[in-house]
C-alpha positions as CSV (number, residue, x, y, z in Angstrom):
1,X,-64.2,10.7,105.5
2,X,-62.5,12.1,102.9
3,X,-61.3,15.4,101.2
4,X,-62.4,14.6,98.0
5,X,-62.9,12.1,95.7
6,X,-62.1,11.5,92.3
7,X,-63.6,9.6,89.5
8,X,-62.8,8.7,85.9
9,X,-65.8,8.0,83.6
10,X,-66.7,7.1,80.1
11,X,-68.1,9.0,77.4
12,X,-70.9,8.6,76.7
13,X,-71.5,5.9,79.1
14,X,-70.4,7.5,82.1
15,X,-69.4,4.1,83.5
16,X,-66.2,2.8,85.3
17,X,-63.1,0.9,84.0
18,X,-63.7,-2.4,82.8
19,X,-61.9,-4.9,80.5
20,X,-64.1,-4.1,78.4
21,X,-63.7,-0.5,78.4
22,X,-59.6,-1.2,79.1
23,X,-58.6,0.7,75.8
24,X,-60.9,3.8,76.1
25,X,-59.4,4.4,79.3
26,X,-55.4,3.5,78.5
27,X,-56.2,6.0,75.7
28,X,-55.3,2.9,72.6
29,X,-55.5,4.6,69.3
30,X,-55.8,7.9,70.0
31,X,-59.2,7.9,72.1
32,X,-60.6,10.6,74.1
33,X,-63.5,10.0,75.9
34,X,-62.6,9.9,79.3
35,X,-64.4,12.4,81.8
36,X,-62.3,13.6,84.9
37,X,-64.9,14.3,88.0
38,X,-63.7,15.3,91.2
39,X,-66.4,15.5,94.4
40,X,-64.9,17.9,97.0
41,X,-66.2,20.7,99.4
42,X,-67.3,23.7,98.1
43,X,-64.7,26.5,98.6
44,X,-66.4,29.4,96.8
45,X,-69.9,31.0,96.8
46,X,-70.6,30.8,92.9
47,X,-69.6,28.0,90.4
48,X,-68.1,28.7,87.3
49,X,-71.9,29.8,86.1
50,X,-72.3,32.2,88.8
51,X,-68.9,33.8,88.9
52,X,-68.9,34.6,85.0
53,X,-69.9,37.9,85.2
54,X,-68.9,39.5,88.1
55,X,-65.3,38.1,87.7
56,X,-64.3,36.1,83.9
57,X,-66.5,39.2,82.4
58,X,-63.3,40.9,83.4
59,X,-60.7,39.0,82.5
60,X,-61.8,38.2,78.9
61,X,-60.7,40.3,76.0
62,X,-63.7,41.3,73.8
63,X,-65.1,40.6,71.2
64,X,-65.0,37.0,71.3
65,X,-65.3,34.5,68.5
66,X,-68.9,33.2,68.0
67,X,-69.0,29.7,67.0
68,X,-71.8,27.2,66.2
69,X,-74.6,26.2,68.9
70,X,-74.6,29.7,70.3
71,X,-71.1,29.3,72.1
72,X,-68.6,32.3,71.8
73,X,-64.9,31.3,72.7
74,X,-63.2,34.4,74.6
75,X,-58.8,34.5,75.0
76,X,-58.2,36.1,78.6
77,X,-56.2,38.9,79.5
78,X,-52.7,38.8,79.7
79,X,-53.1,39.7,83.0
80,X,-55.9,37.4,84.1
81,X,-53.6,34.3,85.4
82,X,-55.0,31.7,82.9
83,X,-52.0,31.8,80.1
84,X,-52.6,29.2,77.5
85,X,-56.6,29.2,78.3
86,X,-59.6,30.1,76.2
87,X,-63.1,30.9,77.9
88,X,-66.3,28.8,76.3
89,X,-69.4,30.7,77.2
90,X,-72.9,29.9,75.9
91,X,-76.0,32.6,77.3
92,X,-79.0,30.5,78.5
93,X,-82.2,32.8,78.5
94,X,-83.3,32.7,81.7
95,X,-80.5,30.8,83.5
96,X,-76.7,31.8,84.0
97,X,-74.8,30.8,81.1
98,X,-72.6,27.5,80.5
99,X,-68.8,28.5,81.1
100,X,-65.5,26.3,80.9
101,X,-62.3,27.1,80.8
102,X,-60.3,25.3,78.2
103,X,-56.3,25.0,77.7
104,X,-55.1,26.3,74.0
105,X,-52.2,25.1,72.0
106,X,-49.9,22.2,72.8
107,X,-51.4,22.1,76.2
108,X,-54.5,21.1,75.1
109,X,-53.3,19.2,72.2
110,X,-51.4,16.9,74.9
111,X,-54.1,16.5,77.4
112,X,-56.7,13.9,77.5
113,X,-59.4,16.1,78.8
114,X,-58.7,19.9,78.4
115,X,-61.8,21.2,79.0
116,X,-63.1,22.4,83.0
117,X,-66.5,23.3,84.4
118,X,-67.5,23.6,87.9
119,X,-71.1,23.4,89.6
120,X,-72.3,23.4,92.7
121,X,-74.3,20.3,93.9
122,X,-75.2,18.3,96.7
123,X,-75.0,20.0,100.4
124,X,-72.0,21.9,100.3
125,X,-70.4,19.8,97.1
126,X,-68.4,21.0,94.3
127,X,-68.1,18.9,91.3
128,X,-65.4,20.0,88.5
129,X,-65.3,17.8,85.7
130,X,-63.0,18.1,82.5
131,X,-63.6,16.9,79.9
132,X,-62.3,16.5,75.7
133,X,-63.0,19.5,73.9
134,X,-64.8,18.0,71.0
135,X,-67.8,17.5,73.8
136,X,-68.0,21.5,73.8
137,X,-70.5,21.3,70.9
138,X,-72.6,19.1,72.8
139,X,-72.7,21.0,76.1
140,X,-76.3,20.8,76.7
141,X,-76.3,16.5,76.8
142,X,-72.6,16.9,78.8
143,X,-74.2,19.1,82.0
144,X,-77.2,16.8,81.5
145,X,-75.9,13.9,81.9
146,X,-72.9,14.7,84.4
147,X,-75.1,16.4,86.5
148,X,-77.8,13.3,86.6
149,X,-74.8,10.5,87.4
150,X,-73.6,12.8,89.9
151,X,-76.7,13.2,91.6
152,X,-77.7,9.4,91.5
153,X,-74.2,8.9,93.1
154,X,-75.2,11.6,96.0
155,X,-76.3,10.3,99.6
156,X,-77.7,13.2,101.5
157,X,-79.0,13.4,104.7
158,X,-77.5,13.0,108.1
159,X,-75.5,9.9,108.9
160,X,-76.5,7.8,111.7
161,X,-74.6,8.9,115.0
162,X,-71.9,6.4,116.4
163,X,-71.8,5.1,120.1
């Protein structure tokens, strides 16, 4: 049993180290393709989705700054906690829409994966996985395919009792 568990997966792969892979995930010559996942219990009633409008709606200064593929990058409020952070939000017609948070500046500039979404799945899971920012554009294909390697990684149901 554990609390959580964290992976690391290539993009757009989504498979493990291997010698192979070696320089993708040591990051040689500038790559960034690395996903970050982490598996862990969910804490809150509403992923990222669900909690964009009764709580980032708030926190966002507006207008935001439409760019392509229907995706409008918001700054927060300096009084929102997420200094150095830019909200990606694309609305889904009948669906909640895609949010990520995403560090701005030198932050993001140093870090291999800048990007975060959570969603809920499983029985109780929460899976947040970061990811480079370049893969915003491609958002549809990202939750696609995170969300189908997560699932095929799942085990549900109830384990058989010890004696």
């Amino acid at each position: 049993v554990a609390a959580r568990l964290d992976l690391y997966m290539r993009w757009p792969d989504l498979d493990g180290y291997s010698e192979t892979a070696r320089n993708d995930f040591n990051h040689a010559g500038g790559s960034k393709n690395i996903l970050f996942l982490t598996f862990e219990e969910a804490s809150m009633s509403r992923d990222m989705s669900g909690r964009f409008q009764p709580i980032y709606s708030e926190l966002i200064k507006k207008p935001g700054m439409p760019v392509a593929g229907g995706m409008t990058i918001y700054d927060f409020n300096e009084k929102s906690g997420y200094l150095d952070e830019a909200l990606a939000v694309v609305d889904r017609p009948g669906d909640l829409p895609f949010v990520s948070r995403c560090l701005k500046g030198e932050a993001a500039a140093q870090s291999l994966a800048p990007c975060e979404r959570d969603i809920q799945i499983g029985d109780g899971l929460s899976l947040t996985f970061r990811f480079p920012a370049g893969l915003l554009k491609d958002w549809p294909k990202l939750e696609a395919a995170v969300r189908a390697r997560a699932t095929s990684l799942l085990k549900t149901g109830t384990a058989p009792s010890g004696t």
